[in-house]
Backbone bond lengths (Angstrom), bond angles and torsions (degrees), N, CA, C in turn:
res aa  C-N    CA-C-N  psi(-1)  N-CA   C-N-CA  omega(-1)  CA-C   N-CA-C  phi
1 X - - - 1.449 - - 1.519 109.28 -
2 X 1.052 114.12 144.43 1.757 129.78 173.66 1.167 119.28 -64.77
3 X 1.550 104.42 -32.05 1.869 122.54 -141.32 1.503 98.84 -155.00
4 X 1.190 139.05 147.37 1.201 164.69 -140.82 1.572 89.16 -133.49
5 X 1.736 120.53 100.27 1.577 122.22 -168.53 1.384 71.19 -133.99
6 X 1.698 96.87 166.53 1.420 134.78 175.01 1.757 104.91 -128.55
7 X 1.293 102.65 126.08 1.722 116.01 -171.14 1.160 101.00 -126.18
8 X 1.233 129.50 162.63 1.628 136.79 156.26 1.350 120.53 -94.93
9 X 1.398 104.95 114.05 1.378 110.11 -176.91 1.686 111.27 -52.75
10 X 1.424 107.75 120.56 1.638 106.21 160.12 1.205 144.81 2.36
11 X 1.688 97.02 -70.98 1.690 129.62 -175.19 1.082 106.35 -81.90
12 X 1.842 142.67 -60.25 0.622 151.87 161.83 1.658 148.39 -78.84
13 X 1.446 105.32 10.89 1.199 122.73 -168.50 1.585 125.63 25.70
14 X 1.197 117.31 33.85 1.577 130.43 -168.88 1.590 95.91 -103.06
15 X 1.702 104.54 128.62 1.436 93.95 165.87 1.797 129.86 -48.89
16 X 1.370 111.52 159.57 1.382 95.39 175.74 1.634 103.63 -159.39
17 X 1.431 110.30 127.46 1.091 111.23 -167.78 1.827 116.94 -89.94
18 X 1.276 110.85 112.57 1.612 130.82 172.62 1.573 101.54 -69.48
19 X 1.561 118.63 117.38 1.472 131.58 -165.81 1.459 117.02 -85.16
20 X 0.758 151.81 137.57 1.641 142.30 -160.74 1.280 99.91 -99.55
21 X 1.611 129.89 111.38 1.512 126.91 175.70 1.819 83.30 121.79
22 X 1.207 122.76 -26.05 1.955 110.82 156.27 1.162 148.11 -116.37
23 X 1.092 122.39 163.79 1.504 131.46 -161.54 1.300 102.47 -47.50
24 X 1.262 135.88 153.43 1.167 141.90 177.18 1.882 108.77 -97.19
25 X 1.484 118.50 119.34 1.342 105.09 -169.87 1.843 122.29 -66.91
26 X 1.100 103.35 147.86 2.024 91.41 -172.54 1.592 110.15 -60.98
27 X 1.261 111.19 -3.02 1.943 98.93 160.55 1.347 114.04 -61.60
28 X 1.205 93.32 -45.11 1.920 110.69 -161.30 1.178 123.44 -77.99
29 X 1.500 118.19 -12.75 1.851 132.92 173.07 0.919 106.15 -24.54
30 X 1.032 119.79 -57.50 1.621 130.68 -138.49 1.539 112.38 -99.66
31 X 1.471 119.53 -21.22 1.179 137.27 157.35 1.679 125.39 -55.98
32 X 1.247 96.25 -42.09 1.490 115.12 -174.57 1.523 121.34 -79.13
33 X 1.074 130.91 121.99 1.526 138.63 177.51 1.828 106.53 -59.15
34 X 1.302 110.09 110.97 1.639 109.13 -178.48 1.809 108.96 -46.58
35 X 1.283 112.54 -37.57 1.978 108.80 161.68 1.469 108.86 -42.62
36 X 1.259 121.19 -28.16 1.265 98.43 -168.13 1.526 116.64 -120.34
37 X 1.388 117.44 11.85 1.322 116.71 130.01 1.439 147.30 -48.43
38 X 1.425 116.33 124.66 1.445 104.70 -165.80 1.979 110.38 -59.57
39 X 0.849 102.93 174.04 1.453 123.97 179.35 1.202 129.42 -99.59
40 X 1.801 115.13 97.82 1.216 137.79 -164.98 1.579 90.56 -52.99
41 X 1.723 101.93 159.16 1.915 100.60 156.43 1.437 103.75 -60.56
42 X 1.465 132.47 -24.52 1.231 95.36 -177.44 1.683 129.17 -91.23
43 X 0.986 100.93 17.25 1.682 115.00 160.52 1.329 139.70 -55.79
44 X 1.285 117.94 137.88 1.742 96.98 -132.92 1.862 73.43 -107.28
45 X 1.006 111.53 18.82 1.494 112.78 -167.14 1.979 109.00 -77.64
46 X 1.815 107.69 144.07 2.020 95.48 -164.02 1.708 61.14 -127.16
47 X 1.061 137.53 120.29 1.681 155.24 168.98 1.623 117.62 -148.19
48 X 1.771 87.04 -14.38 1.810 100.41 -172.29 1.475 115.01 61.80
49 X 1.476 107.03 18.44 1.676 105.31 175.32 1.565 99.34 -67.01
50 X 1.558 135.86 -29.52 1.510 127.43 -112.56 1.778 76.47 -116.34
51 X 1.321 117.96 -27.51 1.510 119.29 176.25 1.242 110.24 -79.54
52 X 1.510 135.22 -29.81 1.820 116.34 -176.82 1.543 99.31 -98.94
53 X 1.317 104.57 143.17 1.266 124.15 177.27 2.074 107.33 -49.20
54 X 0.939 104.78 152.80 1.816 114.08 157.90 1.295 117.42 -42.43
55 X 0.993 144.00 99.91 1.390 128.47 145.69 1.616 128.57 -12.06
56 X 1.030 121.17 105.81 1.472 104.91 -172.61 1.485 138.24 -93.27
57 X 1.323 149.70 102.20 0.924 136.26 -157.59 1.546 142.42 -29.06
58 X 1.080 129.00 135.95 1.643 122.40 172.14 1.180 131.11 -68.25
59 X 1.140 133.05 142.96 1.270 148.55 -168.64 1.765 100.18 -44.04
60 X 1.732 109.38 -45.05 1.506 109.48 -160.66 1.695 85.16 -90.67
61 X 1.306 120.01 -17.36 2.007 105.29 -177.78 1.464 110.48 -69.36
62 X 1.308 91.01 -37.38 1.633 92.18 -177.60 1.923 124.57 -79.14
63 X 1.380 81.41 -23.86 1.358 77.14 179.18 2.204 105.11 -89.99
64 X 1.249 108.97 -15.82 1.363 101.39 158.88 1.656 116.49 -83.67
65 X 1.269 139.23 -14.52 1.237 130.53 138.36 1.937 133.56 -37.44
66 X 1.529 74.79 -35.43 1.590 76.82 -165.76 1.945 95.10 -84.46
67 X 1.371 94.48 -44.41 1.687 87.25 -173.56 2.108 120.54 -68.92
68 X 1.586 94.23 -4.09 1.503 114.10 -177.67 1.896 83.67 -82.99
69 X 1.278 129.99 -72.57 1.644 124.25 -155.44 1.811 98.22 -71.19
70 X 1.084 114.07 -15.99 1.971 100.87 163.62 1.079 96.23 -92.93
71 X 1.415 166.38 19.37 1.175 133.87 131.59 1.487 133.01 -59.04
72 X 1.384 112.20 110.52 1.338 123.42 -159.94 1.405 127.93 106.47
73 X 1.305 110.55 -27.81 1.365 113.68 -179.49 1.743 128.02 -93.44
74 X 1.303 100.10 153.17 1.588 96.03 -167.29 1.698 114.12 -57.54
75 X 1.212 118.39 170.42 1.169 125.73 169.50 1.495 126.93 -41.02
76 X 1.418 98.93 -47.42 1.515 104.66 -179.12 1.728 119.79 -92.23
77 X 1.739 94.11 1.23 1.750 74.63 176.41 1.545 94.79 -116.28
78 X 1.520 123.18 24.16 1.223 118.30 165.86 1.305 134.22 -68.60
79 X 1.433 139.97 162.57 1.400 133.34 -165.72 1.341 94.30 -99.12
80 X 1.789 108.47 128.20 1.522 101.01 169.67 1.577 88.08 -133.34
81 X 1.481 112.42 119.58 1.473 128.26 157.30 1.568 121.27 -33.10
82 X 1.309 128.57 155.20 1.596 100.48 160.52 1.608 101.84 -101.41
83 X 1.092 132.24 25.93 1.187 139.81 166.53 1.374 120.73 177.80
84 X 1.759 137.62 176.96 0.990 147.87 137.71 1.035 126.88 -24.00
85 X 1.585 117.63 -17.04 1.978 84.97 -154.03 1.715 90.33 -114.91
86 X 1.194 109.33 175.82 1.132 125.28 -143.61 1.560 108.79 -58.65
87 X 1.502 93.24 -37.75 1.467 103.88 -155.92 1.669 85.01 -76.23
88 X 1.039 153.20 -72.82 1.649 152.47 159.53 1.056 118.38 7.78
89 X 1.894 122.90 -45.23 0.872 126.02 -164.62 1.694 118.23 -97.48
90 X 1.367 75.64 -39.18 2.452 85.57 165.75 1.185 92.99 -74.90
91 X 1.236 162.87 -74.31 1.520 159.32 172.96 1.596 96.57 -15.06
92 X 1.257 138.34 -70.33 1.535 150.49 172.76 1.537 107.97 -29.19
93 X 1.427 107.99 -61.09 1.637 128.27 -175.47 1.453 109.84 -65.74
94 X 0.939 102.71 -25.03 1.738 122.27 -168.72 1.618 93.34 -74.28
95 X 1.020 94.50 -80.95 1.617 117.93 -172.53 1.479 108.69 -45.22
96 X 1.169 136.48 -31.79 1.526 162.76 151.82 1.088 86.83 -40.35
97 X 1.206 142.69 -84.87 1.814 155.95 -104.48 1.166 100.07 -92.90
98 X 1.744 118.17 -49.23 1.255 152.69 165.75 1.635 114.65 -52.96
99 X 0.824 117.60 -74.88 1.839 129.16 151.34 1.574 118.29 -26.34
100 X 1.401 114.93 -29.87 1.375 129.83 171.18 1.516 122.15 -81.22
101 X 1.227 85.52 -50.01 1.743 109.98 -173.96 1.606 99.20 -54.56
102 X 1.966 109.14 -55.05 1.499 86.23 -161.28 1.521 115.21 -94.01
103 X 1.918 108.82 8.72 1.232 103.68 146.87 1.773 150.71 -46.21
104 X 1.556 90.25 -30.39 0.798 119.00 150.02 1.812 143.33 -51.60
């Protein structure tokens, strides 16, 4: 993603915030405006998006991401970090994203 959007999940109609600098989950494709997907290398696009790095999420975005996609869901398909710190928690989101995808 380009941009840091808020969508309503499908299943649960709960807002949910899509992080700018990640994958977009395969629920959410279809929600999302192809502009506002980030830009593969193979993008023929000169905007200078494809040269600055992602913005990377915050410690408190991610951890309100994570507590936004367990809302509603059972115990066991909830996201539990093995810690706070950052790297735990995009690893968490990741693994989520992934878990989605091949629900899909």
């Amino acid at each position: 993603m380009k941009y840091t959007v808020i969508v309503r999940h499908p299943d649960t109609d709960e807002p949910t915030a899509l992080l700018a600098g990640k994958s977009v989950p395969g629920w959410a494709k279809g929600l999302v405006h192809a502009d506002d997907l980030a830009c593969g290398s193979d993008s023929g696009s000169d905007d200078g998006a494809k040269d600055s790095k992602p913005a990377k999420p915050t410690k408190a975005e991610m951890l309100a991401e994570i507590e936004s996609r367990n809302e509603g869901r059972d115990e066991e398909h909830k996201i539990v970090p093995a810690s706070e710190k950052n790297d735990d928690l995009a690893e968490a989101l990741r693994a989520d994203d992934e878990a989605s995808d091949d629900d899909n």
